[in-house]
C-alpha positions as CSV (number, residue, x, y, z in Angstrom):
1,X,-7.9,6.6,-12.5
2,X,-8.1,7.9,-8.9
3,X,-5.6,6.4,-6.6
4,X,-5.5,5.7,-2.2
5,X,-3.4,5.0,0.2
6,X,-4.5,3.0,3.3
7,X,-2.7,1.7,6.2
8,X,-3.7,-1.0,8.4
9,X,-0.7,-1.4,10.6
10,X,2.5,0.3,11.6
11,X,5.1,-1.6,13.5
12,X,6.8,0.3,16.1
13,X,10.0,0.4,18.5
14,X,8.7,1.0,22.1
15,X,12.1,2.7,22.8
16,X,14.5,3.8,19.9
17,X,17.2,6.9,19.6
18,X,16.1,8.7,22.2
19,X,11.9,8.7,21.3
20,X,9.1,6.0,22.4
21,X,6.8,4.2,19.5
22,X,9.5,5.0,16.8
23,X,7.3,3.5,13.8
24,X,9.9,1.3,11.7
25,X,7.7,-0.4,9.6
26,X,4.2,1.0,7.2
27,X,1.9,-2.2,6.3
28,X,0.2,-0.3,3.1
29,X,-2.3,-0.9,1.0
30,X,-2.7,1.1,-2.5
31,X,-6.1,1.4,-4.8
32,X,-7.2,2.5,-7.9
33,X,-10.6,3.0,-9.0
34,X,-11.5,3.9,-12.6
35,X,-14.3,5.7,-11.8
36,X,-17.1,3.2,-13.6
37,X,-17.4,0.4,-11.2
38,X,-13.6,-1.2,-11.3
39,X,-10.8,-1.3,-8.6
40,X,-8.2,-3.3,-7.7
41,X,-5.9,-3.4,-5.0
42,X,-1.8,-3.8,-3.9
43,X,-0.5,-4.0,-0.6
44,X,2.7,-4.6,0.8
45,X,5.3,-3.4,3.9
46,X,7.8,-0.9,3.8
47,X,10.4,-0.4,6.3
48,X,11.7,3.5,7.2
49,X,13.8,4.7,9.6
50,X,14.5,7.2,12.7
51,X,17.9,8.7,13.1
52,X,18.3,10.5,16.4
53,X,18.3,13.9,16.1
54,X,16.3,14.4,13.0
55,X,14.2,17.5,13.6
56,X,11.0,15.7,11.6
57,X,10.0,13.5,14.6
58,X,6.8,13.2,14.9
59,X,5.7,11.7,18.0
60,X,2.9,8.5,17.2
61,X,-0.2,10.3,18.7
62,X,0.0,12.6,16.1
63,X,0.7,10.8,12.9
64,X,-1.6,11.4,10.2
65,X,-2.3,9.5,7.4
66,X,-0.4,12.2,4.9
67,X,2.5,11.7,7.3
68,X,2.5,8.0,6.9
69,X,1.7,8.3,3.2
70,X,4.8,10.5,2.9
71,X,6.7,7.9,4.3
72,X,5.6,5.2,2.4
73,X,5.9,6.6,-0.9
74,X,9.8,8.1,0.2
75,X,10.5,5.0,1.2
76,X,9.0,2.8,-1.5
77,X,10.7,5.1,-4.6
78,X,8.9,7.1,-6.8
79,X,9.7,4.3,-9.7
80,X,8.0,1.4,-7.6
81,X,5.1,3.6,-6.7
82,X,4.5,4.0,-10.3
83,X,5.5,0.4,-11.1
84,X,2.4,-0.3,-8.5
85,X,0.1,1.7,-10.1
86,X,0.9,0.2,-13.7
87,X,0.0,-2.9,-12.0
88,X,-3.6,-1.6,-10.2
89,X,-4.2,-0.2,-14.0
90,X,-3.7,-4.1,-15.7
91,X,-5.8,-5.2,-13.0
92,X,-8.4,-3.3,-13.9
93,X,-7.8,-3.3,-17.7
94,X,-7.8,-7.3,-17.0
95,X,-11.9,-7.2,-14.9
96,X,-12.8,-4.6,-18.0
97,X,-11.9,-7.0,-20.9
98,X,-10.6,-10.6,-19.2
99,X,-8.2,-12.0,-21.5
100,X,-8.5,-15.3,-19.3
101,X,-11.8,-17.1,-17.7
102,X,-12.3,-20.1,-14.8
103,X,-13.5,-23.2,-16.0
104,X,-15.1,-26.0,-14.1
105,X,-13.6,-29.3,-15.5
106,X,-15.3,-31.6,-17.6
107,X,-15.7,-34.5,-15.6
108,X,-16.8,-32.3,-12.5
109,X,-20.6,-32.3,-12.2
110,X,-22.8,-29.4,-13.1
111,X,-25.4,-28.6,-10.6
């Protein structure tokens, strides 16, 4: 199982301890693919936090992704990023062998 982080958004303070676009909050998205056809995906928000002074600023023009992924995955906890991907895995266990199926109902016509 390979997994990815992607991020669509990141919230930001114009003006916060002494910095401009001070990103307080990571909208994230994480995927797993098997490798044979199957992903699945989770996303959420995470919130993280500037202190004034700390010497890993990084102004917003130069964010990259492996900054942001640090970031989320610090923030989120290492046991809710593996929580996460437990859950991408049953997802794709589930698409490999469905343990549940969609039915029309009976009374609904077939066309």
């Amino acid at each position: 199982m390979t997994y990815e982080w992607f991020f669509s958004m990141l919230e930001v303070r114009p003006s916060a301890e002494g910095q401009t676009d001070v990103v307080y909050c990571i909208h994230w998205r994480l995927g797993g693919d098997d490798g044979s056809g199957h992903s699945a995906f989770v996303y959420g928000r995470v919130g993280c936090t500037y202190t004034e002074g700390d010497p890993g600023f990084i102004p917003f023009a130069d964010l990259t992704k492996s900054d942001v992924e640090g970031w989320t995955t610090t923030n989120l906890g290492n046991d809710k990023v593996a929580a996460l991907k437990v859950e991408i895995d049953a997802m794709i266990a589930e698409q490999i062998t469905p343990t549940t199926e969609a039915l029309d109902p009976p009374w609904q016509e077939q066309s």
